[in-house]
N, C-alpha and C positions, 0 to 999 in steps of 0.2 A: 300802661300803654297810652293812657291819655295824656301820660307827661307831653310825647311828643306835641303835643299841641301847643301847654302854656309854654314848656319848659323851653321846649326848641325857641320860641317866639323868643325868648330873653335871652338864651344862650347863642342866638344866630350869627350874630354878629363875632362871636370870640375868637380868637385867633394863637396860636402859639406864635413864642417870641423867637423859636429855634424853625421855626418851621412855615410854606407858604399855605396864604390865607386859602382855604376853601369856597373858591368862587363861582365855578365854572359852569353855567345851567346847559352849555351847549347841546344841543343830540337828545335834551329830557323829551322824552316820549312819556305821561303819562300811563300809558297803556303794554311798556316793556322797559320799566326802569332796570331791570337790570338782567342777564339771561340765568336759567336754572345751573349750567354748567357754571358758571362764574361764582353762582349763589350759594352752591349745594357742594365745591371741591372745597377739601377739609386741609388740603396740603400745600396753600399758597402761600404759608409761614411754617418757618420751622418756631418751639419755644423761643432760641433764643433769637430768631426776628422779631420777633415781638415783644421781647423784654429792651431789644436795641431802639425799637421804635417808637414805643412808651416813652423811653429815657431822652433817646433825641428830640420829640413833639414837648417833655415835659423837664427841658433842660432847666429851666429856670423857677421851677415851681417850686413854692415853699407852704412849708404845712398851715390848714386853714387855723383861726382863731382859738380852737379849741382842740386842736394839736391833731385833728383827723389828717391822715397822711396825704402825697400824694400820691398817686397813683404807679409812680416808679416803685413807691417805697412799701406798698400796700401790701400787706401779709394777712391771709385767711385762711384757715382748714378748709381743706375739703372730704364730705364724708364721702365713703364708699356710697355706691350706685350699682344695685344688680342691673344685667342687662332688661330691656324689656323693647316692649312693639316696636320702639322709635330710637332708641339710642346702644349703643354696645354699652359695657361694667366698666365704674370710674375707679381706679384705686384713690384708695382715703390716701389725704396728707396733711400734716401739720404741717402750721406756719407756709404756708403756698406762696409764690409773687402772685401779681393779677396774670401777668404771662403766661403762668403755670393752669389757672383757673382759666384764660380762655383757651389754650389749644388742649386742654382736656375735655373743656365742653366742646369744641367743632370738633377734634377728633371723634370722641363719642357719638356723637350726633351728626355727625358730617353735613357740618355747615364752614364753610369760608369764614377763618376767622377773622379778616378783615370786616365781612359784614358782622361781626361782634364789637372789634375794635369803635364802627363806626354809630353802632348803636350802643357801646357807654357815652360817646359824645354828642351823639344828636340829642339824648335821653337828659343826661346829666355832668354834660361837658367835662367828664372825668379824665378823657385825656387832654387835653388841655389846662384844666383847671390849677386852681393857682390859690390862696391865700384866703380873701371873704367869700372868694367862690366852692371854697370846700369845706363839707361839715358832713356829721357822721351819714345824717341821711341820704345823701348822694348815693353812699354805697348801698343804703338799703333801698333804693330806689334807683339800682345802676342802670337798670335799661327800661324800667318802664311796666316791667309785668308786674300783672295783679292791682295797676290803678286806673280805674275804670275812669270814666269822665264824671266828677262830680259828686265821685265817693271817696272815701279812705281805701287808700292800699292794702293790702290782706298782708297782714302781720306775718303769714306762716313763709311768706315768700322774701320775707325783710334780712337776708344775706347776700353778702357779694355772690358768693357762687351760685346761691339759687336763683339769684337776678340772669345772671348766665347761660347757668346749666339751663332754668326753663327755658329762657327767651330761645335756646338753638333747638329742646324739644317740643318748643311750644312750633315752631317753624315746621319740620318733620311730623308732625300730626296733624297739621292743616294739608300736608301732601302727602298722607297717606290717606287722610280720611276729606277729601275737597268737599264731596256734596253738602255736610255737616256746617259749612261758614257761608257767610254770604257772598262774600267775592269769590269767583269761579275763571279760570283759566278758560281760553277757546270760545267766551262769549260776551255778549253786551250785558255791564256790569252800570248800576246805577250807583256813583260814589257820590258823600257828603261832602261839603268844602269844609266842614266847620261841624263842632259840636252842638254848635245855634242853628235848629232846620230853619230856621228864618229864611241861613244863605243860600239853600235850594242843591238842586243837586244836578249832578253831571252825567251824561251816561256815554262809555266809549267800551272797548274790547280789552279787556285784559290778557293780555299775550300769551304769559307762560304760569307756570304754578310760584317761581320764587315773587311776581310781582303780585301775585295773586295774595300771597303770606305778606306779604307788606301790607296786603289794605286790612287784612285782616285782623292784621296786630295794631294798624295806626291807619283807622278807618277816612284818611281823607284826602284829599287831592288836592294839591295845590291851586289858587286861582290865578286871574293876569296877578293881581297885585302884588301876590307874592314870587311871582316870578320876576316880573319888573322888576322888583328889591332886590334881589339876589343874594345879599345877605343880610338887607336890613327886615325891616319888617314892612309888609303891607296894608291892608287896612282889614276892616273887624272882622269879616268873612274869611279872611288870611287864614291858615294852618301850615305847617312848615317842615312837620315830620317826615314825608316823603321827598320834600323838596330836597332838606338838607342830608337824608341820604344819600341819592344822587350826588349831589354837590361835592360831600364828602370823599365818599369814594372815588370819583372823578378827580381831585385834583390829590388825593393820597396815595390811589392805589392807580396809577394811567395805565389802562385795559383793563380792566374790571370791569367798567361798564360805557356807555357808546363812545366809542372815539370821535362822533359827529360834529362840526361844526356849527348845523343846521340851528337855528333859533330855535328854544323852545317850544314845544307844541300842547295849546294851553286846551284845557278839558272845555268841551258843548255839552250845553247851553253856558255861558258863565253863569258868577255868583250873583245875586243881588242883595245888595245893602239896604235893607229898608229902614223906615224911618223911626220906628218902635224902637230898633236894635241900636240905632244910633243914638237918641236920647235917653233911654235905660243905661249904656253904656258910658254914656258922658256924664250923668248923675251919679254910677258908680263913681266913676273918676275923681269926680267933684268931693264924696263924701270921704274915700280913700278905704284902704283895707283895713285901719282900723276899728272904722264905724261901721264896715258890715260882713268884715271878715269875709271868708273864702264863699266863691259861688259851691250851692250844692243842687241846683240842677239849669237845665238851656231857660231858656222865654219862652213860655207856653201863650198861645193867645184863643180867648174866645169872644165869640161875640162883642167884636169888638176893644176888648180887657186884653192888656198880656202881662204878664208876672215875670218876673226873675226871684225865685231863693238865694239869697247870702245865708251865711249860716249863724247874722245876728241882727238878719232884715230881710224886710220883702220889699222889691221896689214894683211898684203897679202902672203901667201907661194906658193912658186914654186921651184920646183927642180932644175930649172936654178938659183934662185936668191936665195932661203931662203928666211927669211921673211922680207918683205920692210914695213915699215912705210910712213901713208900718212896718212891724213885728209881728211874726205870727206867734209866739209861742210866750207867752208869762207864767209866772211862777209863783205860788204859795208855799211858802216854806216857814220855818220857824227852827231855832237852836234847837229844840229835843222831838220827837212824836209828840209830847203832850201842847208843846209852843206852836208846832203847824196845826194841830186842830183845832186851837184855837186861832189862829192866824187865818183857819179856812170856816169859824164859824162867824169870824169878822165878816169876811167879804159874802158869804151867803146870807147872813144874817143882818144888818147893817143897825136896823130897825128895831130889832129882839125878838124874843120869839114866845112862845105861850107854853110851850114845854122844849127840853131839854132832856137827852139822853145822854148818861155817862157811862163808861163804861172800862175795863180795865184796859193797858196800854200794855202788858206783860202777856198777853197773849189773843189770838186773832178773833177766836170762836163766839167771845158775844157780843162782841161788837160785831162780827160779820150778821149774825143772826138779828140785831138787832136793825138793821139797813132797810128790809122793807119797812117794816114797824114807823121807822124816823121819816121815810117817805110819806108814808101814807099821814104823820102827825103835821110835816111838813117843820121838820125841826132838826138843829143839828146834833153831832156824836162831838161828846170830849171824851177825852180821855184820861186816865188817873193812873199815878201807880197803886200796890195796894194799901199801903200804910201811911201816905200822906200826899194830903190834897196840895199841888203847886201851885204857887202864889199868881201862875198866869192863870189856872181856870178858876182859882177865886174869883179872879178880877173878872174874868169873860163874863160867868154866872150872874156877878152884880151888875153886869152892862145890861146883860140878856134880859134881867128883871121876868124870869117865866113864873110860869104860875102852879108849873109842875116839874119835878124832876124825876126819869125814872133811872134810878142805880140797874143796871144790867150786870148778873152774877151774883154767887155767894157773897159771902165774908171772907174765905179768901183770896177773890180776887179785888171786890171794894170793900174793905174792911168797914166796920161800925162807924169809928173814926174818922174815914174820910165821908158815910153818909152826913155823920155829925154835921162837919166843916160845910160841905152843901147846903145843907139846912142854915146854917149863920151867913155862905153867902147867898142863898135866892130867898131873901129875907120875906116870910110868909107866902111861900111854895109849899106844895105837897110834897112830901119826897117818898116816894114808895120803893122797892126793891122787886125783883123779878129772878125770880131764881128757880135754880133744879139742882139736884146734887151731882148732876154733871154736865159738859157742855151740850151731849145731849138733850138730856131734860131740861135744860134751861130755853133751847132751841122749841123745843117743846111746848114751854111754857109761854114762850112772847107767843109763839101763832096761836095758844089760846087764848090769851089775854086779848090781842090784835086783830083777832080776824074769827068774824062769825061765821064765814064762808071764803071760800075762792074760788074761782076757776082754775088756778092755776098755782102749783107747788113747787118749789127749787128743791131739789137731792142733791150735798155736795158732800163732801168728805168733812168728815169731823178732826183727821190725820194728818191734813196739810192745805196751807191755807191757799196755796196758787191760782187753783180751778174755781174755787170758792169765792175771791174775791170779787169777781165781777159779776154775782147771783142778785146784788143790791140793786144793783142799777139797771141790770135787764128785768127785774120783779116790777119797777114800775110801781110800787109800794101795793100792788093787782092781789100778792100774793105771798106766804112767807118764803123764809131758805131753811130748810130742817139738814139736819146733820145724821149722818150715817158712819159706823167702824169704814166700810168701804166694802167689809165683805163676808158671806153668809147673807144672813136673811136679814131685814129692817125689823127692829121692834116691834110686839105687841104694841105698845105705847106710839111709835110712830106710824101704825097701819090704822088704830083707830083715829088716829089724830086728820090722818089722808082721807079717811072714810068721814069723820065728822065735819069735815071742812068742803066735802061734796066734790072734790074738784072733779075736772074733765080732763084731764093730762099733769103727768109728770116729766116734767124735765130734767134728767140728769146732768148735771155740769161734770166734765170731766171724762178720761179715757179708763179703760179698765183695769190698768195700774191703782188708779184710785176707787174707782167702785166698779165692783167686780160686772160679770155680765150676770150671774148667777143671783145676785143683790138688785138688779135692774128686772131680771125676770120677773122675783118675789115682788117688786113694787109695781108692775104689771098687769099683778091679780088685782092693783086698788082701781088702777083708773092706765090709761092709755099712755105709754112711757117712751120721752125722747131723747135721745144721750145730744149731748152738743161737745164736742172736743177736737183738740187739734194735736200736735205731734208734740205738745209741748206747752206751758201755760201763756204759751205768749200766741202763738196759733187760736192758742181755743179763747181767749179774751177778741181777737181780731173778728172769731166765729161770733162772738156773743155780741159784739159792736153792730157786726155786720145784721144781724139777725136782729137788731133794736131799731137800728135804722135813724138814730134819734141824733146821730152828728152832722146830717147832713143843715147848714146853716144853725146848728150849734156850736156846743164844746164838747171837744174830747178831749177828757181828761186821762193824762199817762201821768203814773205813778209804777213806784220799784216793784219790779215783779219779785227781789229777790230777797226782801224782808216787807212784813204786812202792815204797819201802824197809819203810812200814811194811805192808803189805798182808802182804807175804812171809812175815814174822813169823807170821803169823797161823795157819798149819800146825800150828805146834808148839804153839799154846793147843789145838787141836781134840784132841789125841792124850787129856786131861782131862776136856775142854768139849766134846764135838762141838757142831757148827754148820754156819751156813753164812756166808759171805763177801756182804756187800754190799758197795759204791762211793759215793763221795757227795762234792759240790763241800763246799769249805773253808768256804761261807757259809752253807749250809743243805741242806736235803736235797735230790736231783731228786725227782722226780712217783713213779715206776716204786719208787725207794727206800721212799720216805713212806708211799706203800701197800701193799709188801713188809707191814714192821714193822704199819700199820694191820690187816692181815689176820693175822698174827702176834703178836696183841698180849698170850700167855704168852708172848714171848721174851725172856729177858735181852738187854740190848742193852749192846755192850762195846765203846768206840772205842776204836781203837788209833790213836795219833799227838797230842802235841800240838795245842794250840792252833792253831799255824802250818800246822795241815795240815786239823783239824775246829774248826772255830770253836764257840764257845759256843753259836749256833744249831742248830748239826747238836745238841749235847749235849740241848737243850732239845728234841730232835725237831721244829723249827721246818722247814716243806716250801716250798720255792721255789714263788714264785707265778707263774703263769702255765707 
């Protein structure tokens, strides 16, 4: 629905070659763009009007570049649809025209199929569209539902027909359920001109419920400027989604909507253009959408500062500077796990370090365990496979020049072999081993080795490393991460280890899935126990950010929620950098993440991992939709 903003703004202008241009602003009333009987009658086409009408507006169209069809020619299934609150049962059909697919959704849904007709064209100029103007996404984005201003579209909604079918039951639940949206029929309604609240906003009376589903679905009101245009464009304040409804309808469908003369009637207070938006705006322009790729949210301004996100820049205005260029988001990565840890004990390390943790790269548990330990030595983690040392953390170790190395794990996770190889490169280091005969006991072992005391103890799962990972970096090196099955009772061995170490509180990381309540209880009787979790490993990392508090005018570092090597790493940037640890899918960011960073928005923001683990979405801070 936020197409109608950019999209219309580009498409405004388009015209069919069979058919007259869309002009006419006469009679726009912002406040009763169109009436409910005109909006809500499902029977102002039969199919085949609207297969002749398609055809006639799209007499001349030829398929775009990539052979996506036109819209005369467009065939899609339509699945079956039980009836429910808002719409009657669609029968399923293969191979559908677009004809077939809109008077089955206004039927069902009893909506005027012309107001569908005219939302694939204000949306995605589908019917008109013609050749470079047509490619597959059009259709997955035929009317606009599911793409909010500033985010990705929601994939579940990306077919013709459920561009459709929602858009006419997305309509019917704003009028069954009104008080639930913000625009309201029957009262003084305060509408946006624009995505940028820079432009201000308008307040007038919204007439009926069908105009009232227009702002709701395409929250903005035209301003002068885009009235004056009538089909061009206006200026930055400009929005066009409602405008060229109207418009549309008006010289397509004559009586649908006002037959007035009367000069449009422009929304009070107008928009204002301020001078922030205008030079942010003109520096976009200047740089072009290759250099900063798509906006992902409006200009925020405080104290004087306003920002815009691009989704491969941030642009900054100030009255002292004008607007600066910068990047919020870099990246540490390297070809394999064992290349980015060393690639991140580069950038924390620069200088070398006095000892060195290695630890295996095949599995999460002692490198996790070893994270406060490297904190508290102030030192970084490589990693190894177990049979042979790679020739990058050779070379890292001989840069490092430490004066100690601790192996973390058995033999078979760092084999003899690869201590060997350590030992030839941190030439006249210590190299010691640390080990238990399982990731338990080894968990076990660094907090006695490490710590003579604590206040404070991490409980995470020894079964999965998700909740786990972020135990390093909220420890604050204060305190160890011991490891637990999840459920029953905690060891003999780990009850004295809690009682030897004095603490005053446990912190469980993680939801009951992973350590039971009944395992929480037992660690209860040592010292006083707190669970931190969220509804998912991505929630509960945002919980444990938030409860650190340490990205405010830091870094937060996001690494793969959904494999562990590089996460691990991320201890030994903190010992330089403090931070805190986020999680985040390979394709974009979760919910819980997005608004982390959104509420944090001094923080440096530093992936750790390749491409194959943070996609160029997460870089661009782009937030998974829905």
């Amino acid at each position: 629905m936020a197409l109608a903003t950019t999209a219309s703004l580009l498409l405004a202008g388009l015209t069919s070659p069979a058919a007259q241009a869309a002009t006419g602003l006469e009679g726009f009333d912002p406040g009763n763009i169109i009436s409910d009987g005109s909006f809500f009658n499902p029977s102002t086409m039969t199919t085949d009007e609207v297969s002749a009408f398609i055809a006639t507006m799209g007499a001349g169209c030829v398929p775009g570049p990539d052979g996506t069809p036109c819209l005369k020619d467009h065939l899609s299934d339509i699945p079956e649809r039980p009836k429910t609150s808002y719409c009657e049962p669609v029968a399923a059909k293969a191979g559908a025209t677009a004809a077939e697919v809109v008077i089955a959704a206004a039927q069902a849904c009893e909506i005027n199929p012309q107001v569908l007709l005219v939302l694939l064209q204000k949306e995605q100029a589908l019917v008109t569209g013609s050749g470079d103007l047509l490619y597959a996404d059009r259709y997955a984005k035929a009317t606009g539902l599911g793409c909010p201003d500033f985010q990705r579209c929601d994939p579940a909604r990306a077919t013709f027909f459920g561009q459709v079918y929602g858009a006419a039951e997305r309509f019917q639940i704003y009028r069954q359920h009104p008080d639930n949206y913000r625009h309201k029929k029957e009262a003084v309604n305060t509408v946006a001109f624009n995505p940028e609240p820079l432009c201000g906003t308008a307040q007038f009376v919204i007439k009926n419920q069908a105009t009232a589903g227009l702002y709701n679905y395409t929250p903005y009101v035209p301003n002068a400027a885009a009235l004056a245009a009538v089909t061009a464009e206006g200026d930055l304040c400009s929005a066009y989604g409602n405008r060229n409804f109207y418009r549309y309808m008006k010289t397509w469908f004559p009586g649908s909507v006002s037959t007035s003369d009367a000069a449009p009637v422009q929304a009070k207070p107008g928009s204002t253009l301020r001078p922030e938006m205008t030079a942010i705006y003109s520096r976009a322009a200047e740089l072009g959408f290759g250099a900063l790729g798509g906006a992902t949210s409006a200009i925020t301004c405080k104290d004087g500062t306003c920002t815009k996100q691009y989704a491969k820049a941030t642009l900054t205005w100030t009255a002292k500077d004008g607007v600066v260029v910068s990047g919020r988001s870099s990246r540490i990565s390297g070809a394999t796990r064992f290349d980015t840890a060393v690639a991140a004990s580069r950038v924390g390390f620069p200088a070398g370090a006095s000892t060195v943790f290695v630890a295996t790269g095949s599995n999460y548990a002692d490198a996790l365990a070893a994270g406060p330990w490297a904190l508290r030595e102030g030192s970084p983690i490589l990693l190894s496979p177990p049979a042979v040392l790679p020739s990058a953390v050779h070379d890292e170790l001989r840069r490092l020049r430490p004066k100690r190395v601790v192996v973390i794990g058995g033999t078979s996770a760092v084999s003899d072999s690869v201590m060997a190889a350590i030992g030839k490169a941190a030439t006249g280091a210590l190299v010691e081993r640390v080990h238990g005969s399982t990731r338990y006991d080894t968990a076990l072992e660094i907090s006695r080795t490490a710590f003579r005391q604590a206040t404070v103890a991490h409980v995470a799962s020894g079964r999965d490393f998700a909740d786990a990972l972020v135990g390093g970096p909220l420890s604050g090196g204060a305190g160890p991460i011991l490891l637990v099955p999840g459920e029953g009772a905690p060891s003999t061995d780990t009850v004295e280890e809690l009682r030897r170490l004095q603490v005053d509180r446990i912190l469980v990381l993680g939801g009951t899935a992973r350590i039971t309540a009944t395992m929480e209880s037992a660690l209860g009787s040592v010292a006083p126990t707190e669970r931190i979790a969220g509804q998912d490993r991505y929630e509960t990392a945002a919980l444990v950010a938030a409860r650190s508090g340490s990205a405010a005018g830091g870094v937060a570092y996001v690494a793969s929620g959904e494999s562990y090597p590089d996460a691990l790493v991320s201890t030994g940037l903190q010992v330089t950098a403090p931070g805190t640890l986020l999680l985040s899918r390979r394709e974009c960011l979760p919910s819980d993440t997005a608004a982390f960073l959104r509420k944090r928005s001094d923080a440096r923001i530093t992936l750790i991992g390749g491409t194959g683990a943070l996609g160029d979405e997460v870089a661009a801070l782009i937030a998974c939709s829905g």
